[in-house]
C-alpha positions in Angstrom: 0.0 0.0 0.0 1.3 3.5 -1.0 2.4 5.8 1.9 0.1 9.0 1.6 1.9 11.7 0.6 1.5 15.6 2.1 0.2 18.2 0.1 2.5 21.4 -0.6 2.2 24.5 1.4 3.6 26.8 -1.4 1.6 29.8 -2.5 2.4 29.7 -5.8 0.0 29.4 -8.9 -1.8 26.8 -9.1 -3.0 24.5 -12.7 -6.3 24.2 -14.0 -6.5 20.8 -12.0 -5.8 22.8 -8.7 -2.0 21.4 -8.2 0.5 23.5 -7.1 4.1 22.3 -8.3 6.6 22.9 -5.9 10.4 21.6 -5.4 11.5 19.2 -7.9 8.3 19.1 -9.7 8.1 22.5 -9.9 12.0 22.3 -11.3 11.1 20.4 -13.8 7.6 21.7 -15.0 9.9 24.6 -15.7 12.8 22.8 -17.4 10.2 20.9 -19.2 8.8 24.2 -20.9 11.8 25.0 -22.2 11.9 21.2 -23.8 8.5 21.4 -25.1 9.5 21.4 -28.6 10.0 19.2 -31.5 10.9 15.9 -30.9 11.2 16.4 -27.0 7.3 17.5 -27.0 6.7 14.1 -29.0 8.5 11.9 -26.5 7.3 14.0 -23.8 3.3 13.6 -25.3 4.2 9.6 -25.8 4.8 9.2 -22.3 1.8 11.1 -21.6 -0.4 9.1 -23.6 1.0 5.7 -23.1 0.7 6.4 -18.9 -2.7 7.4 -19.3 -3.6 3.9 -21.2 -2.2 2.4 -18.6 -3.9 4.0 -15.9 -6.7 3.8 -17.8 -6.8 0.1 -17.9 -4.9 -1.0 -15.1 -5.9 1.7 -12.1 -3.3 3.9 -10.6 -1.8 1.9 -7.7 -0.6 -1.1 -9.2 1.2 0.6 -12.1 4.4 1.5 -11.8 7.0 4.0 -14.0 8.2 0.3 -15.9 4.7 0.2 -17.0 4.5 3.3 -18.2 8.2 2.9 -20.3 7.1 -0.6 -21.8 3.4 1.0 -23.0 5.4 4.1 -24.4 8.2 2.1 -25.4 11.0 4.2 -24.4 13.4 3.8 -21.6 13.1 4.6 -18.1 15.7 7.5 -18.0 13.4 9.0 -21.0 10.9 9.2 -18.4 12.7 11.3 -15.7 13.8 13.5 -18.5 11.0 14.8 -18.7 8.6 13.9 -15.2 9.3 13.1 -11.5 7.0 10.6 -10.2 3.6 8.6 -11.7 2.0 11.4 -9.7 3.6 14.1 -11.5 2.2 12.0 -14.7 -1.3 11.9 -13.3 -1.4 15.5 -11.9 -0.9 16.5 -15.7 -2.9 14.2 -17.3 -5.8 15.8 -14.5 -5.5 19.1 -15.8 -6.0 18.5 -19.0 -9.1 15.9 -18.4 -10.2 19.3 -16.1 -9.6 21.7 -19.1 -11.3 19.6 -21.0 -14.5 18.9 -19.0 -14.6 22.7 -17.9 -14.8 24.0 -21.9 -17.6 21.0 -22.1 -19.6 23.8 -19.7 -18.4 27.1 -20.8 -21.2 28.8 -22.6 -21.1 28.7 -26.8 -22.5 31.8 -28.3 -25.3 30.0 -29.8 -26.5 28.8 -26.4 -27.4 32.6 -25.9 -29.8 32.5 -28.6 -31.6 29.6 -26.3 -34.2 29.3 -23.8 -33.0 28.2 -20.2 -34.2 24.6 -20.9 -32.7 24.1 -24.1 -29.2 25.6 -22.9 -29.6 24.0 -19.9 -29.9 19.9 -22.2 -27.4 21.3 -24.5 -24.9 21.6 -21.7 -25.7 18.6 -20.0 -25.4 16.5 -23.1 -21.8 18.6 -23.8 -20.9 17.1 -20.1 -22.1 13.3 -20.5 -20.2 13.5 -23.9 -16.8 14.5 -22.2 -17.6 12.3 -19.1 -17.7 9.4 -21.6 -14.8 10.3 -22.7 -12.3 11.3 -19.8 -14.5 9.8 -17.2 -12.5 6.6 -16.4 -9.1 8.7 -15.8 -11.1 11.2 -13.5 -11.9 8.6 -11.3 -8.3 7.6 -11.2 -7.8 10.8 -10.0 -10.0 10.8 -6.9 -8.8 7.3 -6.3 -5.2 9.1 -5.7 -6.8 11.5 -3.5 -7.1 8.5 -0.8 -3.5 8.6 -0.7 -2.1 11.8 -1.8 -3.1 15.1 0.3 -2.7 17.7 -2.6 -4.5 15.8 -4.7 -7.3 15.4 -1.9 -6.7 19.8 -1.6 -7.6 19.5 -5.5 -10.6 17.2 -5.5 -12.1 19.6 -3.1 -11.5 22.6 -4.8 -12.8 21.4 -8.0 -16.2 20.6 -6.1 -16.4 23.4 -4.6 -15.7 25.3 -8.2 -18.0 23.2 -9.8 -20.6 23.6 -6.8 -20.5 27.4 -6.8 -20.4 27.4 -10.8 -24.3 25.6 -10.7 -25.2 28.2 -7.5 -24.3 31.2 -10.3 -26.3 29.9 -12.7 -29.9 29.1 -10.6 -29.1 33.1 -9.2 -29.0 34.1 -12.7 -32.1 32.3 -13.3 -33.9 33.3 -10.3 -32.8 37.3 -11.5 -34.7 36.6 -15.0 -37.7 34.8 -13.1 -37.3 31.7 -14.7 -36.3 29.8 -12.2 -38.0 29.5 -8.3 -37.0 32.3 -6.0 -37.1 30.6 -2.9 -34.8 27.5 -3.5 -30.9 28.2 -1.6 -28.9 27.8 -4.8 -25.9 26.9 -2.9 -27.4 23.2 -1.4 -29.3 22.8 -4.5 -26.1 23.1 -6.9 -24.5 20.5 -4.8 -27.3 18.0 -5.2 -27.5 18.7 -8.5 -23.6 18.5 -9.1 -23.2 15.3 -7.2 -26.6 13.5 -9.1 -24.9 14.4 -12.3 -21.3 13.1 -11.9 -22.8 9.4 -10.0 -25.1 9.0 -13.0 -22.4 9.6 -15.5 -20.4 6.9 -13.3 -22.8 4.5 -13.2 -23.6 5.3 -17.0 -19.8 4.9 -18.3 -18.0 3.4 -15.8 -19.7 1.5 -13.1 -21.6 -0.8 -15.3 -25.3 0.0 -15.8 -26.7 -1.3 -18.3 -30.4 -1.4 -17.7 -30.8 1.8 -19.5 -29.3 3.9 -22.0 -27.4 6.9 -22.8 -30.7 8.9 -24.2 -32.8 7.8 -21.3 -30.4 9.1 -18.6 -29.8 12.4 -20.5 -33.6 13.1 -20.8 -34.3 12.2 -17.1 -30.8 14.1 -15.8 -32.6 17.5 -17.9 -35.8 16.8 -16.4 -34.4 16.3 -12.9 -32.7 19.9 -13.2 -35.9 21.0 -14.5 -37.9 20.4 -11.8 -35.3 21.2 -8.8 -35.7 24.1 -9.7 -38.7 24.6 -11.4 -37.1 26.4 -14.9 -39.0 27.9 -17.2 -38.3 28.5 -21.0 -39.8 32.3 -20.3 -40.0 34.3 -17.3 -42.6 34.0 -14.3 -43.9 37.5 -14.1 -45.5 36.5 -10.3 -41.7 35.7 -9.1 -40.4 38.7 -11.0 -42.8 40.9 -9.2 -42.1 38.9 -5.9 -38.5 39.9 -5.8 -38.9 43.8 -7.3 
C-alpha cells in the first residue's frame, strides 16, 4: 500500500487541476517548458499518452513508471527527463481531463440565442459526452486522493468550483424569473452537481446497463428541471415577488 503523501504549502500558482508544483516538480515543470519542442514535446506527449492507457486500464496503484516505459516504449531514463513521479504524470494528465470537461460547460455563443431549458440539455449533453470520454481517468484521479493530500486539496477545490459554478447559474435564473426564487442555490447546486457526476459513473464506468445513454440524459434534464422549477420564459408572479 502506498504511503500517503502531504500536500504542498507553497503559494504559488496553481493549474487548472488545482495542483500547485513545488520543489522538484516545480523544477522540472519549468525545465520541461523550455523542452516542449519538437521531438522532446513528441516523446514527452508519448509518455503522456501511453501512462494514461495504462492507468486507464490498469488503475493507478498497481502501475508502476516500468509500465509506463514498456506502453510508451521508451526507456526509463526518458521518463525522468521529462517527469518526476507517476503522480507528477497523473497531476498532468488531470489538468488537461479538467480543461477539458470545464470548456464541455463554458457557454457557446449559440446557447445565448436559447431558452433556459434548451441551454440547460445542450450543456448537460456537452458534459455526458466529455464524461464518456475522460471519465474513467477522472476517477483515477479521486482514487489518488485517498492517498495523496494535494490531490485530496484539489478534488475539493474542483467541487467546490464546480458547486458554486451551478449556484451562479440558478441566481441568474432566479434574476430573470425563470427559475423559483425561494430555492438556496448553494445546497441545491451541490445535489444537483453530485446527481450528475454518479449517474455519469454509473452510466460509463460502473456498469449499468439497464438503461441507456438517451434515457439518462432526458431524465438528468428533467431532474434539473424540476429542482428548480425552470422555465423557457419568465414567471412574471416571481419577478414581481422579488422587485
Amino acid at each position: 500500500m502506498e504511503e500517503r503523501t502531504s500536500r504542498s504549502s507553497g503559494g504559488g500558482p496553481r493549474t487548472r487541476g488545482g495542483w500547485t508544483p513545488a520543489g522538484t516538480a516545480e523544477l522540472r515543470r519549468t525545465e520541461g517548458a523550455q523542452r516542449r519542442t519538437g521531438r522532446g514535446e513528441a516523446a514527452r506527449r508519448q509518455l503522456l499518452d501511453a501512462a494514461r492507457r495504462v492507468f486507464e486500464r490498469d488503475g493507478y496503484t498497481g502501475v508502476g513508471i516500468a509500465d509506463i516505459v514498456r506502453e510508451a516504449g521508451v526507456s526509463q531514463g526518458s521518463f525522468y527527463t521529462y517527469f518526476s513521479s507517476k503522480v507528477e504524470v497523473l497531476r498532468e494528465l488531470m489538468d488537461e481531463v479538467v480543461a477539458t470537461m470545464d470548456a464541455a460547460l463554458v457557454t457557446r455563443p449559440d446557447d445565448e440565442q436559447l431558452d433556459p431549458v434548451s441551454a440547460l440539455e445542450r450543456s448537460n449533453q456537452r458534459y455526458m459526452e466529455a464524461y464518456r470520454g475522460h471519465g474513467r481517468l477522472y476517477v483515477i484521479g479521486e482514487q489518488l486522493a485517498r492517498i495523496d493530500d494535494e490531490a485530496a486539496e484539489a478534488l475539493h477545490r474542483r467541487r467546490r468550483n464546480d458547486v458554486e459554478r451551478v449556484a451562479a447559474t440558478i441566481r441568474r435564473w432566479q434574476a430573470r424569473g425563470v427559475a423559483d426564487p425561494t430555492i438556496d442555490p448553494v445546497p441545491t447546486a451541490a445535489v444537483l452537481v453530485t446527481l450528475t457526476r454518479h449517474l455519469c459513473y454509473w452510466l460509463y464506468i460502473g456498469g449499468d446497463d439497464f438503461y441507456d445513454e438517451d434515457s439518462a440524459l432526458s431524465a438528468l434534464n428533467a431532474t434539473w428541471i424540476r429542482t428548480v422549477d425552470l422555465r423557457r420564459r419568465p414567471n412574471k408572479r416571481w419577478l414581481q415577488d422579488g422587485s
